[in-house]
C-alpha positions as CSV (number, residue, x, y, z in Angstrom):
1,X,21.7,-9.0,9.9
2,X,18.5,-6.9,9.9
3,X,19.8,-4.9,6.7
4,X,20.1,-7.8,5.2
5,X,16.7,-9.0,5.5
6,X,16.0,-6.0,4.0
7,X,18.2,-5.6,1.2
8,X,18.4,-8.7,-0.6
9,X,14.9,-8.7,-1.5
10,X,14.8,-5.4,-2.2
11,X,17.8,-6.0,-4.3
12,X,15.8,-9.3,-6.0
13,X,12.9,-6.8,-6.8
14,X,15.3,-4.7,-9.0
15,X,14.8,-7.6,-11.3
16,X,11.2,-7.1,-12.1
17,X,10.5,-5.9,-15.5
18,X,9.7,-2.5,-15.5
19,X,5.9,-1.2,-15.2
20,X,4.8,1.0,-18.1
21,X,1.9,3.5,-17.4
22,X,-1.1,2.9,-19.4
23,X,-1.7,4.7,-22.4
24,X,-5.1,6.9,-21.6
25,X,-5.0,9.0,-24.9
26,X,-4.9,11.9,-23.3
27,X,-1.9,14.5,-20.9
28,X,-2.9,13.9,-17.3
29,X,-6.0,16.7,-16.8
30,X,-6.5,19.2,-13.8
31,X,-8.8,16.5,-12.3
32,X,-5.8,13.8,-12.1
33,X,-3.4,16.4,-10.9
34,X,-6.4,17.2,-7.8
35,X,-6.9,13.7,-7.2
36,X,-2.6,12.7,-7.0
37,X,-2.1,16.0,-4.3
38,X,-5.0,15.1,-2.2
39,X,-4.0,11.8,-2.0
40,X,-0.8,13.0,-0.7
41,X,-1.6,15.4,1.6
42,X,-4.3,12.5,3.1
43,X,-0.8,10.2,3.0
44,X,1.4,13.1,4.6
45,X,-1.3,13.9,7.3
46,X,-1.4,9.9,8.5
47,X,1.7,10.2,8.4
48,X,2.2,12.8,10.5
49,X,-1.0,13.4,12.8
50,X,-0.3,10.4,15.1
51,X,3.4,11.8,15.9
52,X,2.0,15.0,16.3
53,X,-1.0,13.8,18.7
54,X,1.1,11.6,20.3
55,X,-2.2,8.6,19.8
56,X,-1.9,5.3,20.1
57,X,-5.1,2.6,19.4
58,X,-7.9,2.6,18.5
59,X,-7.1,6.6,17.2
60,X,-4.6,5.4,14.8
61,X,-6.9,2.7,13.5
62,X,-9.3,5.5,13.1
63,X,-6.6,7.8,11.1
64,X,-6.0,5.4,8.9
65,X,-9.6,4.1,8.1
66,X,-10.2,8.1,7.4
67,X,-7.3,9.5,5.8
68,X,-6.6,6.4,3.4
69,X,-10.1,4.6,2.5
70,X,-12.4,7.5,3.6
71,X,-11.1,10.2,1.8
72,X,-10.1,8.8,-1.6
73,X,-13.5,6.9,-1.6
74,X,-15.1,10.3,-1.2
75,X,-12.4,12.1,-3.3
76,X,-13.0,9.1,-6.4
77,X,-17.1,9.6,-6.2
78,X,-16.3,13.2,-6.9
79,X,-14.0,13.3,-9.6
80,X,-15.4,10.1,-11.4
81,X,-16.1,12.1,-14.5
82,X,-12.5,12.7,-15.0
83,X,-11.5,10.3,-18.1
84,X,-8.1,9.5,-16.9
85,X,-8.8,9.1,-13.7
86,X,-11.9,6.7,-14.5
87,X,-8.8,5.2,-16.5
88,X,-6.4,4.4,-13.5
89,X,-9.1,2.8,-11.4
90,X,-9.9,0.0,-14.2
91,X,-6.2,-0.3,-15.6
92,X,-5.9,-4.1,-15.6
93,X,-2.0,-5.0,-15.0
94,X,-0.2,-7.9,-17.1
95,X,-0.5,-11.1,-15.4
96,X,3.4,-11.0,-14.9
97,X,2.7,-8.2,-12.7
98,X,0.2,-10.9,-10.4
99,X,3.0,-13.0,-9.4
100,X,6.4,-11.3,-10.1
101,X,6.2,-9.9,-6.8
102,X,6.6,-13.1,-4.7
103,X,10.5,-13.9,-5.8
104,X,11.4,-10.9,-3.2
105,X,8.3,-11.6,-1.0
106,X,9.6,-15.4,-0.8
107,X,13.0,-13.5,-0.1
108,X,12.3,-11.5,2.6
109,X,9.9,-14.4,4.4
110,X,12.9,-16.8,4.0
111,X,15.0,-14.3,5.6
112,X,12.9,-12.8,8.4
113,X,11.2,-16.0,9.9
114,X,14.1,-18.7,9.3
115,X,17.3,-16.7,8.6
116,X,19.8,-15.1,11.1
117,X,17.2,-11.9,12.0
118,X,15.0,-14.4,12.9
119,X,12.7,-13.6,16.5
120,X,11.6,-16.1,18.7
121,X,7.8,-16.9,18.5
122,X,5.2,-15.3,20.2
123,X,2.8,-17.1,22.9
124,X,-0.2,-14.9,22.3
125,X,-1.6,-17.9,19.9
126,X,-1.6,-19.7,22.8
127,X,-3.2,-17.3,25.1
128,X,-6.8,-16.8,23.3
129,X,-9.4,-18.4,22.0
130,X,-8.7,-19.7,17.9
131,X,-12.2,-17.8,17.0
132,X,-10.3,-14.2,18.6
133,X,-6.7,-15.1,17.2
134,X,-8.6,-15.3,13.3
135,X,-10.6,-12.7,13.8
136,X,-7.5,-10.6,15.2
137,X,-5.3,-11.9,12.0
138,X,-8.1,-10.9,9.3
139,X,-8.8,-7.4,10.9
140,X,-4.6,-7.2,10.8
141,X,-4.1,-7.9,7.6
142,X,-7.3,-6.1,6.0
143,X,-6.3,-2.5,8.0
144,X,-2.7,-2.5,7.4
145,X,-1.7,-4.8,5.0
146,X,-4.7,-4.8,2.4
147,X,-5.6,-0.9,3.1
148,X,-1.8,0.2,2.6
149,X,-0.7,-1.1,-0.5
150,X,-4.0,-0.7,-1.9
151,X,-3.8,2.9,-1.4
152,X,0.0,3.7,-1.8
153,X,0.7,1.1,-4.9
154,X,-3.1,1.3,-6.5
155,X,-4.1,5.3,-5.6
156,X,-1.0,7.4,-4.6
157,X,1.4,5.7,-7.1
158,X,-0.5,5.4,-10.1
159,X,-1.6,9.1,-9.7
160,X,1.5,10.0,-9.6
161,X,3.4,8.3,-11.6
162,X,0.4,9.6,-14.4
163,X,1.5,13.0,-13.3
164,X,5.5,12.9,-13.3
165,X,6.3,10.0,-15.9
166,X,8.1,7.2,-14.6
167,X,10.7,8.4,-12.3
């Protein structure tokens, strides 16, 4: 029942018009190309450094604050001469592209939290203090959530996708 949870809104995202890459006048330049692998190797070491080290928290907390927001903050103030770069950081997507998403979002909610798959809820809500359990949710969804898809949809992707065409 898991798959399912997982494939019919990954099926549902299928219908999503496809993104074009902005136009930025000019071939990707050595700058772009720089920018796209070290924001891969920075993705393939997070990847790989807490299997390797065997860490748990706060070290992976740590890995990821360095390796996805450290790194390309340091990597963007260096190369922000680079046109096409410059480019990808202030590409402004369709409104379409704001809310498309939530049909397989909705999807996979619906799915996870009332369908079949569906876990029983925790007590930890009920265990702390509402002050600690916001706090907790915020600094959750900011580090893994926010950080994640900001740097593998916004940084990694674009970059990439700049590079190769659309795949």
């Amino acid at each position: 029942m898991t798959r399912l949870a997982t494939l019919l809104p990954t099926a549902s995202a299928r219908l999503l018009p496809p993104r074009t890459i902005p136009d930025l006048g000019a071939p990707p330049g050595c700058g772009l190309r720089v920018q796209a692998v070290v924001l891969l190797v920075s993705a393939v070491a997070f990847a790989v450094a807490p299997r390797v080290a065997g860490g748990g928290e706060p070290a992976h907390t740590l890995l990821k604050a360095g390796l996805l927001l450290a790194v390309p903050v340091l990597l963007f103030w260096l190369s922000r001469r680079d046109s096409a770069a410059r480019g990808l950081l202030h590409e402004r997507p369709a409104a379409w592209r704001h809310y498309g998403p939530v049909a397989p979002v909705a999807l996979w909610l619906a799915l996870t939290y009332a369908g079949p798959p569906a876990e029983s809820p925790s007590d930890y809500a009920a265990s702390v203090d509402p002050v600690t359990l916001l706090a907790a949710i915020v600094v959750v969804f900011v580090v893994n959530s926010l950080l994640e898809e900001v740097f593998y949809r916004r940084w990694l992707q674009t970059r990439w996708e700049r590079v190769l065409g659309m795949l």
